[in-house]
C-alpha distance (Angstrom), angle and dihedral (degrees) to the residues before:
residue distance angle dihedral
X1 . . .
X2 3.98 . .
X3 3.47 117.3 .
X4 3.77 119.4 -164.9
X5 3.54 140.1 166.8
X6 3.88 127.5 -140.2
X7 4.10 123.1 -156.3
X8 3.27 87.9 -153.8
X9 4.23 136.2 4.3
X10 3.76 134.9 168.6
X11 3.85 100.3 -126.8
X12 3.99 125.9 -178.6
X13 3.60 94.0 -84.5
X14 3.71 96.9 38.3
X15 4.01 151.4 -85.5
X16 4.36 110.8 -11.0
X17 3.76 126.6 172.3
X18 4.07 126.7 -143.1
X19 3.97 90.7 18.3
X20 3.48 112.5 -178.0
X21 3.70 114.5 -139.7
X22 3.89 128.6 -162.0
X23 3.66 113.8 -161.2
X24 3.80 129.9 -168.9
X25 3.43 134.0 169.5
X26 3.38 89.3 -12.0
X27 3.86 96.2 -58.3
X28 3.83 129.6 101.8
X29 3.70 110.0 -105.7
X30 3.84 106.5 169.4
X31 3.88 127.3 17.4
X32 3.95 125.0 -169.9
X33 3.58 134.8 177.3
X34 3.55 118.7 -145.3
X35 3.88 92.6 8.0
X36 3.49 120.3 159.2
X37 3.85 125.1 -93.3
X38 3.62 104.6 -137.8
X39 3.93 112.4 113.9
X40 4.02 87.8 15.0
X41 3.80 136.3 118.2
X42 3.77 111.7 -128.4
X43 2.93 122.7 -116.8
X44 4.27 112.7 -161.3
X45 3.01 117.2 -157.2
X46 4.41 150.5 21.0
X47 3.51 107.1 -43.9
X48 3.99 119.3 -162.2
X49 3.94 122.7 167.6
X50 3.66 119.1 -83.2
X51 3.68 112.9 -95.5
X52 3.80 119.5 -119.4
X53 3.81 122.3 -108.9
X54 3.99 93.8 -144.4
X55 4.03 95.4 166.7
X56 4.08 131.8 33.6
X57 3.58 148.8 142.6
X58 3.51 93.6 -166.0
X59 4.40 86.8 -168.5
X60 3.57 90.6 61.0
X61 3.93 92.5 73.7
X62 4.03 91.9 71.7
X63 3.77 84.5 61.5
X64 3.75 101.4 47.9
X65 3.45 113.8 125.0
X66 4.16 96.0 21.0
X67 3.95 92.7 100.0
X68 3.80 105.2 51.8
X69 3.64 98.0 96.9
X70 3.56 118.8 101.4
X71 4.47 118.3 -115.9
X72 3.39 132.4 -159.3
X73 3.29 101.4 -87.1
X74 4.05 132.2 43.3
X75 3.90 106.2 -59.4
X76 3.99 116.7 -135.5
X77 3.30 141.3 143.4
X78 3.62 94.9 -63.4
X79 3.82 96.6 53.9
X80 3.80 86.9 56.3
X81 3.73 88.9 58.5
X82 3.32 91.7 70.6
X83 3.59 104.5 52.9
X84 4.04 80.0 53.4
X85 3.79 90.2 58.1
X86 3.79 88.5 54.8
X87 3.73 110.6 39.2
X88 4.35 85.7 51.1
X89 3.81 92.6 50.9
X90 3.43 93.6 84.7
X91 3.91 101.7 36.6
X92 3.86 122.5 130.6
X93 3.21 134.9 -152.3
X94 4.00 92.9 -114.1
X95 4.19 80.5 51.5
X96 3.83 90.6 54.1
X97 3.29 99.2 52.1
X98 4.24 88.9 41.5
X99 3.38 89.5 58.9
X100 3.30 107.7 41.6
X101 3.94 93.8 51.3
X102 3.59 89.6 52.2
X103 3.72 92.8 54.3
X104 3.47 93.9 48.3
X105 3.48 91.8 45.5
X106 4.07 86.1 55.1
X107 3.82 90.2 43.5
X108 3.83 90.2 60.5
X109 3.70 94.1 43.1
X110 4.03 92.0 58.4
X111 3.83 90.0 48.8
X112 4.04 108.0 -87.5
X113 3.52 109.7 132.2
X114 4.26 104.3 -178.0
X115 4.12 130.2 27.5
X116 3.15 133.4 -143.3
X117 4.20 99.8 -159.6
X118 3.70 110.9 -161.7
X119 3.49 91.6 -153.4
X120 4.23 115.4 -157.4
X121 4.05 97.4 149.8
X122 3.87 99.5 93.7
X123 4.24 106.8 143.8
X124 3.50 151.6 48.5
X125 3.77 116.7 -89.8
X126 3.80 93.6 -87.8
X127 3.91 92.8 54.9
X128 3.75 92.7 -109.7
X129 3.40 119.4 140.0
X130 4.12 120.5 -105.3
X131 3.78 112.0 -116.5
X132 4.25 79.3 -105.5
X133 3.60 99.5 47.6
X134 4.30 90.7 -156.4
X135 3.83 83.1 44.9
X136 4.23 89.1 114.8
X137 4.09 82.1 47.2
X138 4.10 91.1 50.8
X139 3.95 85.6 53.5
X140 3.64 90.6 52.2
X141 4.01 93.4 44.4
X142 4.18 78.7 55.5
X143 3.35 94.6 57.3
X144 3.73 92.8 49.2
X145 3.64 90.0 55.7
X146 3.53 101.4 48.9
X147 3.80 93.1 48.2
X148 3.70 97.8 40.8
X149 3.38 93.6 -129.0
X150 4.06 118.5 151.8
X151 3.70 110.9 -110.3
X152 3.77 143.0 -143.1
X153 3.29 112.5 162.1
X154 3.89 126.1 -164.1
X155 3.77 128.6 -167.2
X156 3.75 123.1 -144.7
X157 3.72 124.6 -125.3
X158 3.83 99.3 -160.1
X159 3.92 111.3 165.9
X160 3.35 112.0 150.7
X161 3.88 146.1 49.4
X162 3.48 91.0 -131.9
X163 3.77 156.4 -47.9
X164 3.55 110.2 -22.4
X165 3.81 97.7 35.9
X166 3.70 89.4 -73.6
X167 3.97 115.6 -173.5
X168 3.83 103.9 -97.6
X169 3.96 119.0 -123.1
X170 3.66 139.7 -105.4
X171 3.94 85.8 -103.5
X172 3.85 96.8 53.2
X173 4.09 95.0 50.1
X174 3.73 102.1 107.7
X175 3.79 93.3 52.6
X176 3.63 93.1 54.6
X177 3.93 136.9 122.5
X178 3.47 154.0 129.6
X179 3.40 133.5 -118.0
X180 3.96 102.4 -96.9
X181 3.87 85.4 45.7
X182 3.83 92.4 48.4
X183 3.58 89.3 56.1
X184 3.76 92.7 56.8
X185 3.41 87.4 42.5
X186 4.02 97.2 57.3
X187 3.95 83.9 43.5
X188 3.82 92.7 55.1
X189 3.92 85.9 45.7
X190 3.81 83.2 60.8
X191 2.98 97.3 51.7
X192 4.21 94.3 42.0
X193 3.87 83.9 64.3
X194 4.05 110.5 39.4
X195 4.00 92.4 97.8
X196 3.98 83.1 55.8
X197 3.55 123.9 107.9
X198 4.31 105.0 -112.1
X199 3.94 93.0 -31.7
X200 3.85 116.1 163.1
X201 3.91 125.9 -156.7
X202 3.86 109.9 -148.5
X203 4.11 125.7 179.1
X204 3.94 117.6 -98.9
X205 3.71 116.7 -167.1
X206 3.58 102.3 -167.7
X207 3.82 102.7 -134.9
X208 3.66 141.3 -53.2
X209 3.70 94.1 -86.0
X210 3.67 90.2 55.2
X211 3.48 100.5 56.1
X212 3.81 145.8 54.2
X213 3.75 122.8 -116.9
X214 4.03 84.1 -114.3
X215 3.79 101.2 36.5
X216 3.69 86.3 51.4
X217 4.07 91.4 51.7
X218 4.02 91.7 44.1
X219 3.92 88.4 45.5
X220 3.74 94.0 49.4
X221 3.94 93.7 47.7
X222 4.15 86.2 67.5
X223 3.78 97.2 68.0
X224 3.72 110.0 74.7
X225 3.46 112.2 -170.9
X226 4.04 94.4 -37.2
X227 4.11 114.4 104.4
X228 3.60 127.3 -60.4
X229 4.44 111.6 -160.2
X230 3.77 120.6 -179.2
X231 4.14 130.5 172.7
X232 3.53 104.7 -125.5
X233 3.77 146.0 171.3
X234 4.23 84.4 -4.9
X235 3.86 96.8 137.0
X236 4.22 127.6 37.8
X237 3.86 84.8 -131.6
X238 3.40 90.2 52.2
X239 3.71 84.3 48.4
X240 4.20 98.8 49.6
X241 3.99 81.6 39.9
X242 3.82 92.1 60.2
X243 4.40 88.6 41.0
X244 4.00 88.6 49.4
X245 3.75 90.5 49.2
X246 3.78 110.7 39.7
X247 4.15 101.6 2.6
X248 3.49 92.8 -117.2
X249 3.79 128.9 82.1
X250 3.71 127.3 -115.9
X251 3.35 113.6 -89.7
X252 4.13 91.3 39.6
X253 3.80 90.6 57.4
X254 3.86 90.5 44.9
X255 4.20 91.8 54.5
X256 4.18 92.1 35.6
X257 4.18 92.5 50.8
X258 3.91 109.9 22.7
X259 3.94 125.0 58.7
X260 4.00 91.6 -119.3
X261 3.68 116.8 -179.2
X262 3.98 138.3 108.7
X263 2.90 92.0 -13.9
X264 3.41 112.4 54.1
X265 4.17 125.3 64.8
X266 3.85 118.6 -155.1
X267 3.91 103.8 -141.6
X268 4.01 114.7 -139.8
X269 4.58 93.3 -10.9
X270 4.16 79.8 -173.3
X271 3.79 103.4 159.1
X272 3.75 106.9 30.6
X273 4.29 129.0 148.3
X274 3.59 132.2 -121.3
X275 4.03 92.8 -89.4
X276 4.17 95.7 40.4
X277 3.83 88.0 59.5
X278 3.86 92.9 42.9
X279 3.73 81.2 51.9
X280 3.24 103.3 48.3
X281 3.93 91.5 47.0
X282 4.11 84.6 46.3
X283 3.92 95.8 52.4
X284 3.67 96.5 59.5
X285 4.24 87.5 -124.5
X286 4.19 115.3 138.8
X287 3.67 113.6 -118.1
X288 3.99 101.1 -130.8
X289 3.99 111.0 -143.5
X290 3.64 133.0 -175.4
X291 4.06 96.7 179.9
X292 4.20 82.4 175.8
X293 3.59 95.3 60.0
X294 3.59 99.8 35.3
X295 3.60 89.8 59.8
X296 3.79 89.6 47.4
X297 3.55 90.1 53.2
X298 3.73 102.6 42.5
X299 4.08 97.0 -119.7
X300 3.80 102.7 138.2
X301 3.57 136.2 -113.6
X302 3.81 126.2 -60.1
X303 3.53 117.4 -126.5
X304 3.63 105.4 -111.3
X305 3.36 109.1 155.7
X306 4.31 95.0 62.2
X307 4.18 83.9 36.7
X308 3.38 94.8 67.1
X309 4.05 102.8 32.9
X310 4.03 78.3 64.2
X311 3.78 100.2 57.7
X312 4.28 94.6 -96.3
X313 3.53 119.9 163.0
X314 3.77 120.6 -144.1
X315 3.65 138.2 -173.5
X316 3.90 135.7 172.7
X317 3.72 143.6 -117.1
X318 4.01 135.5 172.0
X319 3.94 90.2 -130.1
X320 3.71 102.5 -176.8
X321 3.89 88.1 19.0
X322 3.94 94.0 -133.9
X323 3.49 85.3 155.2
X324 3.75 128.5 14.0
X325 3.70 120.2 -137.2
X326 3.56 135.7 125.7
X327 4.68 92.9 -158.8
X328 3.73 80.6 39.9
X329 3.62 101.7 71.4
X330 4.23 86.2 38.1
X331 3.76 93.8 49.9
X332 4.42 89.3 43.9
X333 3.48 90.1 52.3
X334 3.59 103.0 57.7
X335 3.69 88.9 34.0
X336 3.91 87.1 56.8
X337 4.29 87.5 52.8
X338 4.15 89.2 45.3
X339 3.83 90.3 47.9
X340 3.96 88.3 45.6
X341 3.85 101.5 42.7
X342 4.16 94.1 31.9
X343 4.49 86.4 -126.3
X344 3.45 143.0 103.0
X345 3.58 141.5 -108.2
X346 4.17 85.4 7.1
X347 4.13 101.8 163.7
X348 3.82 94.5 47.0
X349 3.96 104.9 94.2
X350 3.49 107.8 -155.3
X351 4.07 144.2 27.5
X352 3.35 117.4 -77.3
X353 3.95 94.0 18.2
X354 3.69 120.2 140.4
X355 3.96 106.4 -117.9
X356 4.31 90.0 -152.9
X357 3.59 90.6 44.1
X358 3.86 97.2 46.5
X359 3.87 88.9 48.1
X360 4.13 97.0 48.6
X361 3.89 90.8 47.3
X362 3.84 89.8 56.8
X363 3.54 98.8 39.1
X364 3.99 81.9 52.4
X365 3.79 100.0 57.3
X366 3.81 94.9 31.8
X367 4.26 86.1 47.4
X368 3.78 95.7 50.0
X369 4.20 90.8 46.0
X370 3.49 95.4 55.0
X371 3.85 96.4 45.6
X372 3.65 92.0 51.0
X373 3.93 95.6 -127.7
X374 3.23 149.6 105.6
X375 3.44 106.6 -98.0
X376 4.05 132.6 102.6
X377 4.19 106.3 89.5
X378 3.79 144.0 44.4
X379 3.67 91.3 -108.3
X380 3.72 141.2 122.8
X381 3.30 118.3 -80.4
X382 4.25 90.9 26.4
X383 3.74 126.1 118.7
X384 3.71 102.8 -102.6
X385 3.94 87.9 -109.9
X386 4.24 104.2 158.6
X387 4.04 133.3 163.7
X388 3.86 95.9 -165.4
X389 3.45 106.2 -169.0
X390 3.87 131.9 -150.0
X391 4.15 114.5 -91.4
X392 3.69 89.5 -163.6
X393 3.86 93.3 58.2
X394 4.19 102.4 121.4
X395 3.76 84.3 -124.3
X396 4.25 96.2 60.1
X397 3.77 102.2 15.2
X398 4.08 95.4 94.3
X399 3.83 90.5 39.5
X400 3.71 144.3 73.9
X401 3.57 144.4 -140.5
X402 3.87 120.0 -46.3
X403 4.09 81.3 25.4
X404 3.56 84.5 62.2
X405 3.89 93.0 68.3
X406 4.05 101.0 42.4
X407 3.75 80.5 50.6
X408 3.16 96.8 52.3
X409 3.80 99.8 39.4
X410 3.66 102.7 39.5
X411 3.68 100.6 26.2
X412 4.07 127.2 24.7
X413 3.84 95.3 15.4
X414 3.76 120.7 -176.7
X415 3.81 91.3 -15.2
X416 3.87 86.3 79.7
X417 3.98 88.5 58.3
X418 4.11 105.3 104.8
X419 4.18 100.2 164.0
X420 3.94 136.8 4.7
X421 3.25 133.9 -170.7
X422 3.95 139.3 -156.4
X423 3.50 113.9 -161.0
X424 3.34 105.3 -12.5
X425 4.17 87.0 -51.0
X426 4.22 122.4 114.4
X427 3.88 102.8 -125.7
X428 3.49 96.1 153.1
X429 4.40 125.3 50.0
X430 3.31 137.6 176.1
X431 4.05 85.8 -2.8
X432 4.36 86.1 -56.6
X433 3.90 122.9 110.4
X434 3.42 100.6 -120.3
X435 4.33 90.9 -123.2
X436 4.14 84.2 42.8
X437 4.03 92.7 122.3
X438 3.77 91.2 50.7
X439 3.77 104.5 40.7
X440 3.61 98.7 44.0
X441 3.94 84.6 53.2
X442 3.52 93.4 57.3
X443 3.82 89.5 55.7
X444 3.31 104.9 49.2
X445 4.03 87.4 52.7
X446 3.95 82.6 54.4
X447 3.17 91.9 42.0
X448 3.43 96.2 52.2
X449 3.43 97.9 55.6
X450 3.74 102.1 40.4
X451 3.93 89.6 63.3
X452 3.51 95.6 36.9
């Protein structure tokens, strides 16, 4: 049993000071307001519940930075794609798992607490298999556990080239499967992540393009009740593709041919109608965005404002982790909706609302959906997951509770971050994971040779 003691924490029903909180096994067992200190840790500080992860390639951080110079032609998503193909052509296991513990180690440090990792990069260089087909997955489970970070992890099923059943390219071989090897690739995933603390394993069919109308229904079958992600309707290509191909766009074929509801999160949902948003907000799914990358990438801007007058649920993820920051991705999206409707303040819903406090709920109960955990409050019954954040930061010291958020969203960001915890454990202090010196050592030697 841990027993702490918060100065200050954002609970379900709102802002408490002195909150005593009992902690076992990672989970919250007992939570009191005002409680008395004696026999607690102290915890110093304004606590809020750790924000989901609900979208990452945790590989793509080695490469940020290698696509910002202009070609010959008109750069888009597309173009980008490419420079992907190259940079993981040459990536090791031992690189993998660099990488991906150094991103979650950055994740945790700007104030996301759990991850789901949409996980496409499956074998060696020449598209062959490992001897353990989920070995790339068992790196990724390592990184988890030596970062602390919560974990669910999805496989990819990535078939095709695209829509069609199009032969996939040279570029695309290492993601690549079938649907009998998928399946002993999501077992082998299982596996990768038993000697975690409360991971899940969920089922990730890539996209559309990358999948058959049958794959995609035999694929879907495997996950139960546990999470089902998918990119869609990112690109307006990948849009007209879709059109040209079936005669409806994306995000209508998805809700006329799959069983999408809780379960399910649809990753990025960019260019979307009047009746896809109504029926994503109807079918109970999460709408996954990653407002940092999808400005990075050019993709367009998600239509929040109608999403969330129908009843949609949203959470956020860093995707291609360009940039790493939990307030960030908050603070982009409703920048993105200002920019777009030329106002202020557009996703609160009512007077008097706090904007930062209105976004970081929803991204809460949308995150912890999609990941398939629970995860998302100060609450009993919740992994003790908390980004406590420093009172005397210049940006929060002269203000007070829902203050504390827009500051903190819109204003200081992660700098304001002094300690998290995951389950109940301190892996971040003084705004430094606590395995900081080692990690980041490891990926600058990967680092170093992968752009040698």
């Amino acid at each position: 049993m841990r027993r702490l003691i918060l100065d200050h924490a954002l609970l379900a029903h709102g802002w408490a000071r002195n909150v005593g909180l009992d902690v076992e096994d990672g989970t919250i067992v007992a939570v009191r307001p005002e409680a008395a200190a004696e026999g607690r840790e102290r915890v110093v500080g304004i606590a809020l519940p750790g924000l989901p992860n609900l979208h990452s390639h945790t590989f793509q951080r080695g490469m940020a930075g290698l696509a910002e110079t202009r070609g010959p032609e008109g750069d888009s998503f597309w173009t980008w794609r490419q420079v992907m193909y190259r940079f993981l052509g040459s990536l090791t296991p031992d690189d993998v798992e660099a990488i991906a513990a150094f991103t979650m180690m950055e994740m945790l440090e700007g104030g996301f607490t759990s991850l789901a990792e949409f996980h496409y990069l499956h074998h060696d260089a020449d598209g062959r298999p490992y001897a353990d087909i989920a070995e790339l997955s068992h790196r990724i489970a390592a990184a988890a556990q030596e970062t602390g970070m919560g974990l669910t992890l999805l496989p990819v099923f990535y078939a095709q080239g695209g829509f069609g059943g199009v032969a996939p390219t040279e570029g695309q071989r290492r993601f690549i499967n079938d649907v009998e090897s998928y399946a002993r690739l999501v077992e082998g995933a299982r596996k990768a992540v038993a000697g975690l603390d409360d991971a899940v394993v969920g089922i990730a069919p890539h996209s559309l393009r990358a999948v058959t109308p049958e794959s995609f229904r035999d694929v879907v079958a495997m996950a139960g009740e546990g999470p089902i992600h998918i990119h869609i309707a990112e690109q307006v290509k990948e849009v007209e593709d879709c059109l040209a191909w079936s005669g409806q766009r994306p995000v209508t074929w998805l809700l006329d041919h799959a069983p999408v509801d809780r379960r399910w999160c649809l990753i990025h949902a960019t260019h979307l109608d009047g009746r896809e948003v109504r029926g994503i907000a109807d079918s109970n799914a999460v709408a996954g965005l990653c407002p940092i990358t999808e400005a990075n990438l050019g993709d367009g801007i998600f239509d929040g404002v109608d999403y969330l007058r129908a009843g949609g649920r949203f959470g956020v993820g860093s995707d291609s982790n360009i940039e790493i920051s939990a307030p960030g991705e908050l603070k982009l999206f409703e920048y993105s909706q200002r920019l777009k409707h030329r106002a202020r303040n557009v996703l609160a819903e009512h007077e008097g609302q706090s904007t930062g406090r209105s976004l970081y709920e929803k991204a809460l109960s949308g995150g912890a959906k999609a990941l398939g955990r629970k995860v998302g409050g100060i609450d009993v019954g919740q992994r003790a997951d908390l980004v406590v954040l420093d009172a005397s930061h210049p940006d929060l010291c002269a203000v007070s509770s829902d203050r504390w958020i827009d500051s903190y969203v819109f204003v200081s960001g992660k700098a304001a971050i002094d300690t998290v915890f995951v389950a109940g454990k301190p892996v971040v202090r003084s705004g430094r994971h606590v395995h900081r010196e080692a990690i980041r050592a490891r990926y600058e030697r990967a680092m170093a040779r992968i752009l040698a």
